[in-house]
N, C-alpha and C positions, 0 to 999 in steps of 0.2 A: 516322418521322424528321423530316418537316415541320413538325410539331406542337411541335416539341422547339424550334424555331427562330425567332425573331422577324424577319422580313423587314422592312428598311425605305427608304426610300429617299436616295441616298448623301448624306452629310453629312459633311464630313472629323470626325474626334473632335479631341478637347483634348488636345494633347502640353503638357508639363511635361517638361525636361529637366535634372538636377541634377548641377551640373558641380563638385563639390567629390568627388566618389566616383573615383577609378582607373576605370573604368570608368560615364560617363554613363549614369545610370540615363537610362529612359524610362517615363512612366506615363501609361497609357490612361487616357480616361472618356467617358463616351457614349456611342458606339459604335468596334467593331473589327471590324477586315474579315480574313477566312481564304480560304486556299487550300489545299484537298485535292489534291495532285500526289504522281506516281509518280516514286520518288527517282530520281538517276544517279551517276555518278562523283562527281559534283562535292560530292556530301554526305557523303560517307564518313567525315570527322572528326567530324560532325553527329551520323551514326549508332552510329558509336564510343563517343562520351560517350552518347549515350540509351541506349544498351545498359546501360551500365557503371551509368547511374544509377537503371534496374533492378533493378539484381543490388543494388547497396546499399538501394534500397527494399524488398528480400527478403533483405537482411541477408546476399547471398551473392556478396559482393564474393569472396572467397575459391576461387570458381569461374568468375570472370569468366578466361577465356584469349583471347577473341578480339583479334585486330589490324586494324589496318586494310586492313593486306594479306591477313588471311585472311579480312576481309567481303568484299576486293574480288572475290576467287575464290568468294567463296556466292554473291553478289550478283550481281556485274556480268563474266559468265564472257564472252571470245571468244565461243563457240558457244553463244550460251542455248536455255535452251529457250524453246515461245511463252509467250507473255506470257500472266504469271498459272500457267503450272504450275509453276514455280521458284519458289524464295524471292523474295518478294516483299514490295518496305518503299513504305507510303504516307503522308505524310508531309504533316504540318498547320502551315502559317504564318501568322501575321499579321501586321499592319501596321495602322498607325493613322490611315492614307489609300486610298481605294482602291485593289483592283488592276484593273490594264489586261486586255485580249484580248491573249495574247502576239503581239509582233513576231515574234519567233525560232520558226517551223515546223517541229516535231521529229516523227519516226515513233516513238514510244514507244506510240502504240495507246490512251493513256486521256486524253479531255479532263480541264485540272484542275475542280473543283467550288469556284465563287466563292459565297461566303453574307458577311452580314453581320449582329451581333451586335448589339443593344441592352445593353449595361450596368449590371447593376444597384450597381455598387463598381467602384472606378478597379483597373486590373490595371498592376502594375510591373515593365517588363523589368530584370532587375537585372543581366544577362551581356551586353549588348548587342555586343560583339564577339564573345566564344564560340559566339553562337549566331544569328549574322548569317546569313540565307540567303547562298550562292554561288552561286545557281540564275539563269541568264543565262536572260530572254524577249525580251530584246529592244527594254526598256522603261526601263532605265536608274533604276531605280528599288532603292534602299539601304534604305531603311526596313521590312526584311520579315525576321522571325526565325522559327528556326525551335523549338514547342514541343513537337509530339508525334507517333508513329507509332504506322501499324499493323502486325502482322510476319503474315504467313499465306504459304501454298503448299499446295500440290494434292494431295490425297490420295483414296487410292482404297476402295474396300471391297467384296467380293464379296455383301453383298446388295442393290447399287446396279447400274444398268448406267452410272451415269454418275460421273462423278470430282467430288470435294467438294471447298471448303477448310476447310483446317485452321488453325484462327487463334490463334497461340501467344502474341501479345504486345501491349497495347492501352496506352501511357504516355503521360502528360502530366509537364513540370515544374511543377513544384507551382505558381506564380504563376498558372499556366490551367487550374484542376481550377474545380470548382461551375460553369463558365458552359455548362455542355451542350455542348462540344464535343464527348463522349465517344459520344452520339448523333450526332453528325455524322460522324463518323471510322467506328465501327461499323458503321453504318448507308452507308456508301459502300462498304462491304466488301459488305455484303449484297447492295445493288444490281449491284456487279461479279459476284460471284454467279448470279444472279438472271437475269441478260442475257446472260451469257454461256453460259449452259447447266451449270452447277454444282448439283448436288445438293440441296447443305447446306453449311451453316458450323455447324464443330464445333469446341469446344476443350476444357480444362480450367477449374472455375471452381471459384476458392476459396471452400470452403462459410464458413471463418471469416469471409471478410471481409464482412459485411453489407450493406455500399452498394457493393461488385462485384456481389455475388450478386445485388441489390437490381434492379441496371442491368442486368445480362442479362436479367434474368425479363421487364422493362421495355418489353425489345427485341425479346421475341419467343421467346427461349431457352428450350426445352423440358428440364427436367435429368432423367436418369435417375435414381432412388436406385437401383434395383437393382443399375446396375453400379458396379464399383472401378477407380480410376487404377490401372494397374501399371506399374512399371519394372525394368527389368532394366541394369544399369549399373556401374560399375567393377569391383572387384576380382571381385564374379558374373561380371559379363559376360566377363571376362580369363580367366575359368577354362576357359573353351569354345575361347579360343583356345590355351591352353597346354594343354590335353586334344588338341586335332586336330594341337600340334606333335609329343606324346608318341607319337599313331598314326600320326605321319607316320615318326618315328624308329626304330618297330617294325616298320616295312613296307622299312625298307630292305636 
């Protein structure tokens, strides 16, 4: 993941600000600075639209049901479980000045991961209030949007003795694809992993898409050919439960 990442040392970048658009665009150049943090409540609009603008990258708006009130309940439950065996969203920002060592001391369990990008083409926030971080450190600081997430949780398997994640979802908004964030973000997955006593990070990987396929190989990802995705899902899956109401009805 190091390797993928150009360190260097802080330098604020060149803002451009264009005040003629409904919404002040912003365009980076030089350099941008990211933060890998573990979402909370406060993102939940954030994670709504990312979601959403998945399922339209997969042309499957049409199966988009979530709400924000039923991520709250995946997400951010009362009684969670520990951290990292739940659903779990982590979440990539930037900002086109550095970020601080947060003020605001939270027990969420993962420090964020601060990196800084060399630029090879200016990058243009074009939603700048849509997608404004609400994410309070402490540090008074406005200028930090949020582009991309990771979605994973904890799964198990009987030829393991130990529990894996399972990594379902890896998006960027298109204005922050090509700058290697996608190794950065991945690659923070891994390392949670890695250190916490996790297995494996396992998912599905679309054989069509060639620079997916490309970046997991990349990363480390071993693919099986022998085996097949399978699913078992709506009107299949409903039959099993109108099957056990039918024996429930015969047994009375």
């Amino acid at each position: 993941m190091a390797a993928a990442l150009q360190q260097s040392t802080p330098s604020e970048a060149i803002i451009t600000t264009n005040s003629s658009s409904e919404n002040n665009n912003v365009t980076i150049t030089g350099k941008i600075y990211t933060r890998v943090r573990l979402a909370n409540k406060s993102d939940l609009s954030h994670i709504y639209q990312l979601f959403y603008q998945i399922h339209e990258y997969h042309n499957y708006t049409h199966l988009y049901k979530a709400t924000e009130s039923s991520l709250a309940n995946l997400l951010f439950k009362e009684n969670p479980l520990p951290l990292f065996y739940g659903p779990s969203v982590l979440l990539l920002e930037v900002s086109p000045t550095p970020f601080n060592e947060p003020k605001n001391t939270t027990d969420e369990g993962f420090k964020p991961v601060l990196t800084t990008f060399d630029l090879k083409f200016p990058v243009v926030e074009g939603q700048v209030e849509e997608f404004r971080s609400k994410y309070d450190d402490g540090n008074d600081k406005s200028d930090v949007y949020i582009v991309g997430y990771a979605f994973f949780y904890a799964n198990y398997s009987c030829f393991y003795d130990k529990p894996g994640f399972y990594f379902e979802s890896l998006y960027f908004r298109e204005s922050y694809r090509k700058l290697g964030m996608g190794s950065l973000l991945f690659g923070t997955v891994a390392s949670i992993a890695a250190n916490n006593g996790f297995v494996s990070v396992e998912g599905i990987v679309a054989v069509w898409n060639k620079k997916s396929y490309d970046f997991y190989i990349n990363m480390g990802v071993e693919i099986f050919d022998e085996f097949r995705y399978g699913k078992l899902h709506g009107e299949n899956l409903q039959k099993y439960a109108d099957k056990k109401e039918k024996n429930d009805e015969g047994n009375c």
